[in-house]
FIBANU-684205 format. One record per atom (N, C-alpha, C): residue in one letter; atom name; residue number from 1; x, y, z. Coordinates in pm, whole numbers, padded with zeros to 5 digits. Example, Ala and Ser with C-alpha at 12.3 -4.5 7.8 and 13.67 -1.06 7.14 Angstrom:
BEGIN
TISE residu atome num   east  north     up
TISE      A     N   1  01319 -00569  00780
TISE      A    CA   1  01230 -00450  00780
TISE      A     C   1  01320 -00330  00780
TISE      S     N   2  01285 -00225  00708
TISE      S    CA   2  01367 -00106  00714
TISE      S     C   2  01290  00003  00787
//
This chain:
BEGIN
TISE residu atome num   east  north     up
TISE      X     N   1  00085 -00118  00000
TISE      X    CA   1  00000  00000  00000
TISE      X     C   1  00089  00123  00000
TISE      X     N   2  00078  00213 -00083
TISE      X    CA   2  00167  00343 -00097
TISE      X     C   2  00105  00439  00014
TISE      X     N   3 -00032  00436  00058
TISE      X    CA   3 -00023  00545  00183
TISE      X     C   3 -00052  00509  00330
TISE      X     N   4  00013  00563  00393
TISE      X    CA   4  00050  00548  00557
TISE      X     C   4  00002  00621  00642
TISE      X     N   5  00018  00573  00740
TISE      X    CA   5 -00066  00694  00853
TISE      X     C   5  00058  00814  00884
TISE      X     N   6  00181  00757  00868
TISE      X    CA   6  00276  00895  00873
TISE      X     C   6  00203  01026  00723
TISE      X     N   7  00198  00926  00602
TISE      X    CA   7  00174  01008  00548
TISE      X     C   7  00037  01141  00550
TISE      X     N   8 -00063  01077  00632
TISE      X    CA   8 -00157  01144  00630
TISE      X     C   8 -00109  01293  00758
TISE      X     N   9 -00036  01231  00862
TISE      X    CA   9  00018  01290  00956
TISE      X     C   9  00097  01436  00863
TISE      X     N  10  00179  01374  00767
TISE      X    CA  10  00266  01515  00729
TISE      X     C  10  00177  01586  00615
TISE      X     N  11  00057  01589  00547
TISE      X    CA  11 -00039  01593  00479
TISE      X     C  11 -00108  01697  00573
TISE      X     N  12 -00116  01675  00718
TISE      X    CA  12 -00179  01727  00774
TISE      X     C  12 -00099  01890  00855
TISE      X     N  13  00004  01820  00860
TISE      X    CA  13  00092  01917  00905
TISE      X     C  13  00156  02029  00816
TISE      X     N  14  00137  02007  00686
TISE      X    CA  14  00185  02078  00586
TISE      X     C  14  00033  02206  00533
TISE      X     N  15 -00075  02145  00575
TISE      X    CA  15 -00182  02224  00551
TISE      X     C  15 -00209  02290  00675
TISE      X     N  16 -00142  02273  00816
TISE      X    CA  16 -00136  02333  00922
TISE      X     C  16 -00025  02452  00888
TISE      X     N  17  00103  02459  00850
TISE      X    CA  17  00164  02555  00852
TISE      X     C  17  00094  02667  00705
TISE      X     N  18  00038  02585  00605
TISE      X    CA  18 -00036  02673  00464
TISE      X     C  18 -00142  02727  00536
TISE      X     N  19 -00200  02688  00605
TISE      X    CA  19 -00302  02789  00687
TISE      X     C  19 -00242  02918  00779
TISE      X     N  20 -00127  02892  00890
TISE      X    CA  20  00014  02978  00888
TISE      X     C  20  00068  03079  00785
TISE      X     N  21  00099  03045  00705
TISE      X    CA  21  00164  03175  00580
TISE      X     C  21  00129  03254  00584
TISE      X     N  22  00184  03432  00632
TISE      X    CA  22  00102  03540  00656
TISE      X     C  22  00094  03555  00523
TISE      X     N  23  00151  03527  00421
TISE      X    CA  23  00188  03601  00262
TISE      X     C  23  00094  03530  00173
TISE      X     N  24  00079  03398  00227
TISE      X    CA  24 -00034  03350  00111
TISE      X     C  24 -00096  03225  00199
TISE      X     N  25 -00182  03258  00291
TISE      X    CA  25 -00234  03144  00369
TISE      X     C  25 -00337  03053  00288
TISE      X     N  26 -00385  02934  00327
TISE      X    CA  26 -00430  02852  00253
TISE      X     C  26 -00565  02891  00278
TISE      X     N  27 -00692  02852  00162
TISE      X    CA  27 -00823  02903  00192
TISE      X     C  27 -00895  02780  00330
TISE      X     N  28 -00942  02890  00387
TISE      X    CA  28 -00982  02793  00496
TISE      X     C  28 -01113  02669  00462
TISE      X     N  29 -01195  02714  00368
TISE      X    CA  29 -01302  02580  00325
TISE      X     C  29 -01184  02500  00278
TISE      X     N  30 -01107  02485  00187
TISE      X    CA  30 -00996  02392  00112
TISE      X     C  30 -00949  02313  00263
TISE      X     N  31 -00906  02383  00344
TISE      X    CA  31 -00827  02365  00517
TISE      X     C  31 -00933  02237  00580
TISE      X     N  32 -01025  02346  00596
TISE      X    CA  32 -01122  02225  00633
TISE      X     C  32 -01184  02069  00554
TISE      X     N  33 -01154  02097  00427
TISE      X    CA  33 -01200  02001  00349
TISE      X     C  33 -01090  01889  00381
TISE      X     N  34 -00986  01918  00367
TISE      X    CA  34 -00863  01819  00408
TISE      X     C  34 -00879  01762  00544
TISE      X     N  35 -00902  01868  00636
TISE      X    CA  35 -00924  01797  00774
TISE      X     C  35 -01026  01685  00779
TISE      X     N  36 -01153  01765  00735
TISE      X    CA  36 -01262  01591  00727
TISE      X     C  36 -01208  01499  00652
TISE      X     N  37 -01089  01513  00551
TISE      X    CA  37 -01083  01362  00503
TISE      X     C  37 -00953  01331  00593
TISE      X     N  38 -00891  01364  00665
TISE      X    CA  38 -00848  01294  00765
TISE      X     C  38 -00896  01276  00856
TISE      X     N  39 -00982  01318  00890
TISE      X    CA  39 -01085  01257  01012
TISE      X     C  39 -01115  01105  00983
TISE      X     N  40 -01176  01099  00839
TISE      X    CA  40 -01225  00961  00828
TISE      X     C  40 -01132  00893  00789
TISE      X     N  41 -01023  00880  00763
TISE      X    CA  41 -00918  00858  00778
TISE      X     C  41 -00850  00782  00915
TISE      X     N  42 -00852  00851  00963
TISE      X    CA  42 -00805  00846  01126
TISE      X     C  42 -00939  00727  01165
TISE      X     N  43 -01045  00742  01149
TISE      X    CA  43 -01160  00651  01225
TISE      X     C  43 -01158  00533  01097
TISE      X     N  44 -01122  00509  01011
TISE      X    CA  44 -01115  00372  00943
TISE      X     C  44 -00998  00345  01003
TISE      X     N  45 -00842  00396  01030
TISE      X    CA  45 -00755  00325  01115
TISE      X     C  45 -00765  00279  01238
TISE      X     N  46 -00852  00367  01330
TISE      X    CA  46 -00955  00303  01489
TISE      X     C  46 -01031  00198  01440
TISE      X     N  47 -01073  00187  01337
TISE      X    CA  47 -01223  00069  01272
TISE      X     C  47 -01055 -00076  01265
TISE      X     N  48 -00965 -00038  01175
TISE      X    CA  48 -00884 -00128  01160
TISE      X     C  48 -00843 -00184  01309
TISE      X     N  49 -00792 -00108  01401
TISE      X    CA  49 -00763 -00140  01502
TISE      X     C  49 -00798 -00249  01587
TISE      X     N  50 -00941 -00169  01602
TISE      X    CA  50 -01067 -00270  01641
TISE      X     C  50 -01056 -00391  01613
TISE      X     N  51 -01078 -00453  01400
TISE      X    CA  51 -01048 -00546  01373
TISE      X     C  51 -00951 -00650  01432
TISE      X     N  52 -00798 -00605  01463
TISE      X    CA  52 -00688 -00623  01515
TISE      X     C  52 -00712 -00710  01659
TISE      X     N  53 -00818 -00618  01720
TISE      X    CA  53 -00768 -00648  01856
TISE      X     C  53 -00885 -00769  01910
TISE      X     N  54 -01006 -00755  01822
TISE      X    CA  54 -01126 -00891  01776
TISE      X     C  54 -01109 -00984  01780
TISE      X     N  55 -00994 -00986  01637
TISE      X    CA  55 -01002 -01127  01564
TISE      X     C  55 -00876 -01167  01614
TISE      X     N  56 -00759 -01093  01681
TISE      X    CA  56 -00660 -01114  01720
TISE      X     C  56 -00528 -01150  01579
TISE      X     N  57 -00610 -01109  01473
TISE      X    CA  57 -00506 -01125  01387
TISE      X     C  57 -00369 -01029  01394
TISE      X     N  58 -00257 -01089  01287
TISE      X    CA  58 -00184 -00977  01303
TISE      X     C  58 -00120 -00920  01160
TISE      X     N  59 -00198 -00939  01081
TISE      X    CA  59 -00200 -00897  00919
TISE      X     C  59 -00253 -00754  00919
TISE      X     N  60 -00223 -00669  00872
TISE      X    CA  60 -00319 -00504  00848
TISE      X     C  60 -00345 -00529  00696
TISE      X     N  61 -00370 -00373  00688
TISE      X    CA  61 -00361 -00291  00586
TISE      X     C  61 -00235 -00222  00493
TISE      X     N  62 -00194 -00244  00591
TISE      X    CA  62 -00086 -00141  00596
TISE      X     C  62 -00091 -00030  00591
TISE      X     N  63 -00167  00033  00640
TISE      X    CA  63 -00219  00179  00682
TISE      X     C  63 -00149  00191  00811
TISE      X     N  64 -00155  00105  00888
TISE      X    CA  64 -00116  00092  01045
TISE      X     C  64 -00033  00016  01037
TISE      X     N  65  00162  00040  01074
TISE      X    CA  65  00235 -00077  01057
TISE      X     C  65  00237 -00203  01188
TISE      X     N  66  00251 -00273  01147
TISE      X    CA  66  00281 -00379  01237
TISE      X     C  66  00433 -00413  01246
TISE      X     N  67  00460 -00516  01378
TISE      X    CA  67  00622 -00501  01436
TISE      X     C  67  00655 -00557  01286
TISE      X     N  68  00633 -00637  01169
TISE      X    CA  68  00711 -00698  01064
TISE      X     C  68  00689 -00608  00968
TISE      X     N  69  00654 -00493  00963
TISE      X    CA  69  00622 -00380  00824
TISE      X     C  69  00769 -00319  00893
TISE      X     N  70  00781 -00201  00831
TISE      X    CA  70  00879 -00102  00788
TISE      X     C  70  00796  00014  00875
TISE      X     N  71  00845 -00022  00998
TISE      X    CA  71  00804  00099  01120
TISE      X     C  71  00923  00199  01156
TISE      X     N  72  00909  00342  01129
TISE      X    CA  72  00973  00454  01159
TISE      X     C  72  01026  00389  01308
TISE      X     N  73  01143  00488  01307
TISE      X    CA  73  01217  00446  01490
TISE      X     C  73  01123  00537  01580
TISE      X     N  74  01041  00688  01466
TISE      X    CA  74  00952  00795  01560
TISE      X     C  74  00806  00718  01625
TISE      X     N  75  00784  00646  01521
TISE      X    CA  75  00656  00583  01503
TISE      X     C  75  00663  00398  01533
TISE      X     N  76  00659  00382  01659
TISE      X    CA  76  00712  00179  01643
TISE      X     C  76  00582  00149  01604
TISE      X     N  77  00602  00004  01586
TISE      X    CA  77  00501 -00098  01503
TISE      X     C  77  00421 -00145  01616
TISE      X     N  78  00284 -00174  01657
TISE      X    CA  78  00185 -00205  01729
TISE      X     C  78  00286 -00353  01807
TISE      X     N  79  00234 -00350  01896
TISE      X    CA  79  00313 -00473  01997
TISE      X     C  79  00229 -00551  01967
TISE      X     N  80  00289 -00697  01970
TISE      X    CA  80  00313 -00838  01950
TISE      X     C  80  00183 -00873  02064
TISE      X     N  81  00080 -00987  02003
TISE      X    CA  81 -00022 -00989  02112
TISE      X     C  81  00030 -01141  02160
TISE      X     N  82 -00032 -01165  02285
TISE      X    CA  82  00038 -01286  02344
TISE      X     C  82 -00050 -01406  02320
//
C-alpha cells in the first residue's frame, strides 16, 4: 500500500503551517475540506484497530504498521499480542 498513517500525519501538518503563511495562507473551506478527510481517515484506522484487537489477527492494511512492516524508529510498530 503506498499510503500510511505517517503520510496522512505530514499531509496534515503541511496544511497546518499553509493555513500559517502570513503572505499566502491557505483558503480555509480547502483547510477544512482536508481535515474531514483525515478525520475519516483516522476513524477507518480506529475501525482497523478494532479489527486487530477482535479477531486477534496480526495482518493489516498497511495503513497501520505492524512489528514486521517497515516501522519509523519515531513511530514503532503495534506490539506483539500474546
Amino acid at each position: 500500500m503506498k499510503n500510511k498513517m505517517d503520510d496522512l500525519r505530514n499531509h496534515l501538518f503541511a496544511t497546518l503551517e499553509a493555513l500559517r503563511d502570513d503572505e499566502n495562507p491557505m483558503d480555509l473551506a480547502r483547510a477544512r475540506e482536508i481535515a474531514n478527510v483525515g478525520r475519516v481517515l483516522v476513524d477507518s484506522a480506529k475501525v482497523e484497530v478494532d479489527f486487530l484487537k477482535v479477531t486477534g489477527e496480526r495482518q493489516s492494511t498497511g495503513f497501520l504498521p505492524l512489528e514486521d512492516d517497515d516501522a519509523t524508529p519515531s513511530r514503532p510498530a503495534l506490539p506483539a499480542r500474546n
